[in-house]
C-alpha positions in Angstrom: 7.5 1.1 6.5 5.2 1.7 4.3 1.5 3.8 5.3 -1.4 1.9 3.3 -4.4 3.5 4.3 -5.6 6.9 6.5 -8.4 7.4 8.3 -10.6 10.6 7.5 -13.4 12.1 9.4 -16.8 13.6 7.1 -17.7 16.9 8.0 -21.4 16.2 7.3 -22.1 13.2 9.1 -18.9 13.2 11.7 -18.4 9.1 10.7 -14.9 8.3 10.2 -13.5 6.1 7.7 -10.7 4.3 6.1 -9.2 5.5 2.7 -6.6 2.8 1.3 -3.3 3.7 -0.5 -3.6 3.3 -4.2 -0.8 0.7 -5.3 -1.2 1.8 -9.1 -0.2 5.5 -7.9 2.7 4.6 -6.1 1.1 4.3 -2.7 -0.5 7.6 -2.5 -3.5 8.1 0.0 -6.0 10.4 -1.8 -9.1 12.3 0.2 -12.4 10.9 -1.5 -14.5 12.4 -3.6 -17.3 12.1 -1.2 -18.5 10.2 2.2 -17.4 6.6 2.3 -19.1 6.0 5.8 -20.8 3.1 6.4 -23.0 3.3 8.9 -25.1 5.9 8.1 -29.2 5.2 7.4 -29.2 7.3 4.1 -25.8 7.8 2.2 -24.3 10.9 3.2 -23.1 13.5 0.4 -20.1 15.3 2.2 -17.8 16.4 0.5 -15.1 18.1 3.0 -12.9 15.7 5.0 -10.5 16.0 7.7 -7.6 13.8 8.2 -7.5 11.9 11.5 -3.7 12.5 12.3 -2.2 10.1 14.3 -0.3 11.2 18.2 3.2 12.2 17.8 6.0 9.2 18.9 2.9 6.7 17.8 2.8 4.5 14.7 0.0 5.0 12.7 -2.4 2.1 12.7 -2.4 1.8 8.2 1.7 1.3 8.7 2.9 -2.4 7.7 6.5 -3.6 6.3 7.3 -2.9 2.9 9.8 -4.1 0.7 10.6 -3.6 -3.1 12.5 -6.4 -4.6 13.5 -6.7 -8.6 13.5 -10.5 -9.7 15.7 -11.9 -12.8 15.2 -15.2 -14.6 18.6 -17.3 -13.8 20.9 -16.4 -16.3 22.3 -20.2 -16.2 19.3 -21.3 -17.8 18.5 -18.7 -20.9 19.9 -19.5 -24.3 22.8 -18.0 -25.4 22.9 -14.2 -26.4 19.3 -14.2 -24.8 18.8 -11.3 -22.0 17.0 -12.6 -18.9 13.5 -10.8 -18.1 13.0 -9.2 -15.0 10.0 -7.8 -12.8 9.4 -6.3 -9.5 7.9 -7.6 -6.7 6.5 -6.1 -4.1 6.8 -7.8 -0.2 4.8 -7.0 3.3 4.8 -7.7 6.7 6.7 -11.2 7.4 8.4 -11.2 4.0 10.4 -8.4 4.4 14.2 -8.4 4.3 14.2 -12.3 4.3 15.4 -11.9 0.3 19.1 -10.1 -0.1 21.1 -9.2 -3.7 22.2 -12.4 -5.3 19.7 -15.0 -3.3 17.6 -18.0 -5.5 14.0 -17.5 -4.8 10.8 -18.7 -6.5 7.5 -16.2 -6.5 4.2 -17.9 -6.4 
């Protein structure tokens, strides 16, 4: 499981709002800079945010399936002496766990 995005409440304007995980820095959720509310009249320029925490023994509502998987070209068809390239992938939700160690897939 994998938490994409948490919900913060403004201390100047009491909206709440959604801050999504940053995939560049390896899923971290970082507080804003300032109010990202939306429905405010006039922009609002808080800076101080609390953290909507979620119940304990509930799932928090930014949680989807996550799964890692590293890819290789098929060795079979690479010239000789010639080492096959490889990338990572990343899969969510219905895709997870349907890939295991050793399986033929195609990424599109």
């Amino acid at each position: 499981m994998l938490e994409n995005s948490k919900k913060f409440q403004c201390g100047t304007c009491k909206q709440r709002f959604e801050v999504l995980a940053d995939v560049e820095q390896y899923n971290q959720v970082s507080p804003p800079s300032r109010c990202l509310a939306k429905n405010n009249v006039r922009p609002c320029m808080g800076t101080k945010f609390q953290m909507i925490e979620t119940p304990p023994g509930q799932m928090p509502e930014g949680c989807r399936d996550y799964q890692e998987i590293k890819i290789q070209e098929q060795t079979n068809k690479l010239t000789m002496g010639t080492i096959p390239g490889s990338m990572v992938v990343i899969l969510h939700d219905d895709l997870v766990d349907h890939a295991k160690s050793g399986d033929d897939v195609t990424i599109t």
